[in-house]
C-alpha positions in Angstrom: 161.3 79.6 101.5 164.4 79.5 104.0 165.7 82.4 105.8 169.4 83.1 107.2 170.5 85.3 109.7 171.9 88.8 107.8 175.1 89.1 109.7 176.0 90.9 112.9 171.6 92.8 112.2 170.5 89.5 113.3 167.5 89.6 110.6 165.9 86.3 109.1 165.9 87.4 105.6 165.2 84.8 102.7 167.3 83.0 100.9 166.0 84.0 97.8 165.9 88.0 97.6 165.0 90.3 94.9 167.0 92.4 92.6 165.3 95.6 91.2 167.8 96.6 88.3 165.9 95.0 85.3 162.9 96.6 86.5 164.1 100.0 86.9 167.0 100.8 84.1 166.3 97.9 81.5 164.6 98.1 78.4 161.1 96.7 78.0 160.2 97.5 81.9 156.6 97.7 82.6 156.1 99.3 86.1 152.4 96.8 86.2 153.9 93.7 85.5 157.1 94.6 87.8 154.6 94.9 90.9 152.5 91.8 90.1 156.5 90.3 90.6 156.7 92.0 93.3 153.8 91.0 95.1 154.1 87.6 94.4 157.5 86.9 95.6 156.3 88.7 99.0 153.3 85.9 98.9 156.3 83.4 98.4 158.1 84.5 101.2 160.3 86.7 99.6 161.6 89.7 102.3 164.8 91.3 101.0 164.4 93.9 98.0 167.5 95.3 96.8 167.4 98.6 94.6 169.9 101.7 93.7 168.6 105.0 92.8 170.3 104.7 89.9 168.1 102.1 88.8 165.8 104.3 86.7 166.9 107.1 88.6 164.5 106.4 91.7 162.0 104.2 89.0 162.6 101.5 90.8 163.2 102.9 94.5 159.0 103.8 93.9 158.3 100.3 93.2 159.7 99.2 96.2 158.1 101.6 98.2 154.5 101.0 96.4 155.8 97.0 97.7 156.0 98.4 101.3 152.5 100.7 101.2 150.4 97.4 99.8 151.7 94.6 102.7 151.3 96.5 105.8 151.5 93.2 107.7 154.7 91.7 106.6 158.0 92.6 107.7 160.0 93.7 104.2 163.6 94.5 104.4 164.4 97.7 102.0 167.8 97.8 100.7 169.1 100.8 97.9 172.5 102.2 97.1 173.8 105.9 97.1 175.4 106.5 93.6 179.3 108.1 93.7 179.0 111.7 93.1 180.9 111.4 89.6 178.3 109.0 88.3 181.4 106.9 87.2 181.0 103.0 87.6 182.9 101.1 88.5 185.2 103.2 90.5 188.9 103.4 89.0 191.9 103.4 92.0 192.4 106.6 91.0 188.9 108.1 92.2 189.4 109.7 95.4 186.8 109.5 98.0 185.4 113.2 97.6 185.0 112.7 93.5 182.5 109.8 95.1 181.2 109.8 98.2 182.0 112.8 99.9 179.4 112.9 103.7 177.0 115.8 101.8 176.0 113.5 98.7 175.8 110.4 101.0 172.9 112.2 103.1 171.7 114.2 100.0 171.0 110.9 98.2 169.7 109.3 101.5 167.0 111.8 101.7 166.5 111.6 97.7 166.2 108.0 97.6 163.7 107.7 100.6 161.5 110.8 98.9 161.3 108.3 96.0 160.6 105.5 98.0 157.7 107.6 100.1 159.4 105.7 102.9 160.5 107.3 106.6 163.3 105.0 106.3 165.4 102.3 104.7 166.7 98.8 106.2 170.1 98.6 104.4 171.9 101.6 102.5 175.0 100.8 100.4 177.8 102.9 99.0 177.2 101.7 95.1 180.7 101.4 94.6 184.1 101.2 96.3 187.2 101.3 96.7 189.2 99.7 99.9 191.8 102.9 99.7 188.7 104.6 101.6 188.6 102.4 104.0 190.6 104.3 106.7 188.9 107.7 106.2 186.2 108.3 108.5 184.2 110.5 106.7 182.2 108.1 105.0 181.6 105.7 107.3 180.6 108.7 110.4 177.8 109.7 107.8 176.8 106.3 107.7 176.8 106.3 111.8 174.9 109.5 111.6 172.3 108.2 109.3 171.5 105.6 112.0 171.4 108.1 114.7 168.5 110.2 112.9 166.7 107.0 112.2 167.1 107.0 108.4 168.8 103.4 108.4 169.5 100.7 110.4 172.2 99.4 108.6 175.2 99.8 106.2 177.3 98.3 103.7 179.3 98.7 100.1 178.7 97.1 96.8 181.8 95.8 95.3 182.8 96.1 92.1 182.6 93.7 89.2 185.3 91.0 89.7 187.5 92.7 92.3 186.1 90.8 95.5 189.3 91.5 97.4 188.8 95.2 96.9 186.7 94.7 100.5 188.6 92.9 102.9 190.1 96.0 104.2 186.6 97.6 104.3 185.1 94.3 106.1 187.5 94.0 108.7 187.7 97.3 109.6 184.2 96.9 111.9 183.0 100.2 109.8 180.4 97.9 107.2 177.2 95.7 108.3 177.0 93.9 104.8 178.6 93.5 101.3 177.5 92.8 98.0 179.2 91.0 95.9 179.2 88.7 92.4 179.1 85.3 93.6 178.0 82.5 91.2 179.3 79.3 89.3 181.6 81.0 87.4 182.9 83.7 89.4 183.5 81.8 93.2 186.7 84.4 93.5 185.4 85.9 97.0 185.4 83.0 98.8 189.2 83.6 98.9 189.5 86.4 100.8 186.5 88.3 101.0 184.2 85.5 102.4 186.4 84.2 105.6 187.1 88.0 106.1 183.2 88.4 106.1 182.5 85.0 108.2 185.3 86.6 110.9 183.6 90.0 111.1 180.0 88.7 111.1 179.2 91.1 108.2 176.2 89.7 105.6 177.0 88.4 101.9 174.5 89.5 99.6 175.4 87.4 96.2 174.3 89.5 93.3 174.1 88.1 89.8 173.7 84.8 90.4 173.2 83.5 87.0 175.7 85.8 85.3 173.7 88.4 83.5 172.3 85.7 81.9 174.4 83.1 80.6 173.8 81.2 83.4 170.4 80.9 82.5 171.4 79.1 79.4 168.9 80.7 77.1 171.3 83.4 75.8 173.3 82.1 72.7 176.2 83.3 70.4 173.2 84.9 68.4 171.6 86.4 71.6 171.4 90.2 70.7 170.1 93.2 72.7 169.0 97.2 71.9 171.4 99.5 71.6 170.5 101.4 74.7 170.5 98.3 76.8 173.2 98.1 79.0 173.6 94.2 78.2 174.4 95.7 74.3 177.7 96.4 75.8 178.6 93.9 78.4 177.7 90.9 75.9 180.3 92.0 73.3 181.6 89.7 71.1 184.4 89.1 73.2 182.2 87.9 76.3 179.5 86.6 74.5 180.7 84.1 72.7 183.3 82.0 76.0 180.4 83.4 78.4 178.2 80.7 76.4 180.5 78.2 75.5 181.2 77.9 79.1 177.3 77.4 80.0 177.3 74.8 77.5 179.8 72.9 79.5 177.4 73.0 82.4 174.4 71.9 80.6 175.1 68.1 81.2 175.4 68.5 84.9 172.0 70.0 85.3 170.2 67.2 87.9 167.1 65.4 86.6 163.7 67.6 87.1 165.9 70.4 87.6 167.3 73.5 85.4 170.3 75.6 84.7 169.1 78.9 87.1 167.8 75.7 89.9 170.8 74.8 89.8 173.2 77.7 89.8 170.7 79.3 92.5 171.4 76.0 94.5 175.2 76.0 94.0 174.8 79.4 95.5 172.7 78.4 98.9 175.4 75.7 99.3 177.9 78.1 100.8 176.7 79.0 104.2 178.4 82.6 104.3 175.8 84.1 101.8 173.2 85.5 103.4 170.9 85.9 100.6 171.0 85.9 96.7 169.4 88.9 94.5 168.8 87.5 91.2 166.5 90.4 88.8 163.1 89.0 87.9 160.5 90.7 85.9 157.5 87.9 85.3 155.8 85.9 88.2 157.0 82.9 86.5 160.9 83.6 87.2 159.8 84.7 90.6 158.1 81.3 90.9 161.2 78.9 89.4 163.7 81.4 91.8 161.9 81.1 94.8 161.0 77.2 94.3 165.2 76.6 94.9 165.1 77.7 98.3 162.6 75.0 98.8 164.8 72.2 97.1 167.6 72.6 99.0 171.2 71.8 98.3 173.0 70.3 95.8 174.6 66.6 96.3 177.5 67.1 97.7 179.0 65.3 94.8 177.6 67.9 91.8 178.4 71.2 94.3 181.7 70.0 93.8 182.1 69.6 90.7 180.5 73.0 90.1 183.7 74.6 91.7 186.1 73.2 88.9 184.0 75.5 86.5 185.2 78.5 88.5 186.4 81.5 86.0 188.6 84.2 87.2 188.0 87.1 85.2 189.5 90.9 85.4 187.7 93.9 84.7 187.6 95.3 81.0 185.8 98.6 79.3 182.7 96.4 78.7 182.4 94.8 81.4 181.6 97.9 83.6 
C-alpha cells in the first residue's frame, strides 16, 4: 500500500480507502462478513474508512467503530457524513441552508453519529450534500470550527453531489473546507476542470468516491444485470442507464493490460492523477478488499493507456434516477 498526504491535515492516508455504503444500506449486508473486510484491509494497510450515518442509519457508523475498538495499535482515520435535515438527496438549488444544515442538526448528528460509533471523536466530518450557494454563510462552517474546538473532529469537508463537481469551487476556495468528496473515475473525469486545480490551489484533499461507477466499471454487470426492488441500484440502473452505462464498459474491455482487470485498472487510472488523495471504492468480501488494495501496489498506468482512458470521459447531468 501507498499513502498520500490528505491535504492541508498533513495525514499519510492510503491510497486505497474504504467505502462503508454497501455494508450499511445495501441488500444482502452481513454485519460478520463486513468486519472480516474490514479487518483485512486494516492488515493490508488500509487507514481511511469513510461512512455516513445514513448508511443504515448508524449500521455502518458501528462497524467502523467495532474497526477502531479491535486495532488499538494502528492509527485509523474515521470519516462519516451529517445527513441534511430534509433527508432530501441530492440537494436541489432551491434548498436553502436551514431546510439542510442548519448549526443545531450539524452538532445534533455529530453527537448521534459518534454515540453510534462508541467513539470520543471522529477524523473527518462531512456535510453529505451541498450546495456552493452556502458557501458564504457562516453558520455552517462556525459549527464546523466549533466541533474542532470541543475536540469532536479534527477536520471538515462536503460531499458533492452526483455529477455537479463545479458545485464546490466556491466552497474550496473559500479556506472554510479541509477536504471534498467527489465522483471521480474513467467515465466521469469532469472535476479535474474546475474543482481539482481549485482543490490543488487551496491544499484541500480529494477523496474520489465511486471509482468503478456503481458497478459498471467492474464489468460484471450486463444489460440483464437486475437488482431487488428495495435496492437502491433498482433505481439508478434503469433501463435508461443501464444499458449505455454497459455498452460503454464494453468499449474499455480491450484496453484492460495483460495480467490485469477492469477495477485494476480503473483503480489505477484513478491513482494516476496526483490531486486525489485517496479512493473509496465499497467492498464487502476479503477477496474485493484483496484485488482493491493489490492496485496501490501496481502502480500507474503506462503513460500511453492513462491516456487513452481520458478520451472515454462521459459528461453526464443529473436525472430523477440518478439521485
Amino acid at each position: 500500500m501507498r499513502y498520500r498526504t490528505f491535504g492541508r491535515t498533513g495525514w499519510q492516508v492510503s491510497e486505497i480507502g474504504y467505502g462503508m455504503w454497501g455494508m450499511g444500506g445495501w441488500t444482502g449486508s452481513d454485519d460478520a462478513q463486513s468486519l472480516e473486510s474490514l479487518q483485512r484491509a486494516v492488515d493490508l494497510g488500509c487507514n481511511f474508512f469513510d461512512t455516513a450515518y445514513v448508511y443504515g442509519n448508524g449500521r455502518s457508523e458501528n462497524l467502523l467503530g467495532e474497526l477502531v475498538r479491535n486495532n488499538p495499535d494502528k492509527r485509523i482515520y474515521t470519516a462519516t457524513k451529517v445527513p441534511p435535515k430534509n433527508m432530501q438527496y441530492p440537494t436541489l438549488p432551491e434548498y436553502t441552508l436551514e431546510e439542510c444544515y442548519p448549526a443545531e442538526h450539524i452538532e445534533e448528528f455529530t453527537h448521534e453519529s459518534l454515540a453510534n460509533a462508541g467513539l470520543a471523536d471522529f477524523d473527518l466530518l462531512q456535510l453529505h450534500t451541498w450546495n456552493d450557494d452556502w458557501a458564504d454563510d457562516n453558520r455552517w462552517s462556525n459549527m464546523l470550527d466549533s466541533l474542532k474546538r470541543q475536540g469532536l473532529i479534527r477536520a471538515s469537508g462536503i460531499s458533492m453531489n452526483r455529477w455537479e463537481p463545479w458545485n464546490g469551487v466556491k466552497a474550496v476556495r473559500s479556506g472554510k473546507i479541509d477536504s471534498v468528496q467527489v465522483i471521480y473515475n474513467i467515465f466521469d473525469q469532469n472535476p479535474e476542470d474546475d474543482l481539482f486545480p481549485a482543490c490543488q490551489e487551496m491544499n484541500v484533499a480529494v477523496i474520489a468516491r465511486v471509482p468503478f461507477d456503481e458497478g459498471t466499471l467492474t464489468g460484471t454487470i450486463t444489460k440483464e444485470t437486475t437488482f431487488p426492488p428495495d435496492d437502491w441500484r433498482a433505481r439508478y440502473f434503469s433501463p435508461e442507464n443501464l444499458i449505455r452505462s454497459v455498452d460503454r464498459a464494453e468499449e474499455l474491455k480491450p484496453l484492460i493490460p495483460e495480467g490485469s482487470s477492469m477495477p485494476d485498472m480503473a483503480l489505477r487510472f484513478i491513482l494516476g492523477n496526483p490531486v486525489v488523495s485517496t479512493i473509496i471504492p465499497g467492498m464487502r468480501k476479503v477477496a474485493n478488499v484483496e484485488n482493491n488494495i493489490a492496485a496501490s501496489d501496481r502502480g500507474p498506468l503506462s503513460p500511453q493507456l492513462q491516456e487513452e482512458l481520458r478520451g472515454h470521459r462521459w459528461v453526464r447531468k443529473p436525472a430523477p434516477w440518478s439521485d
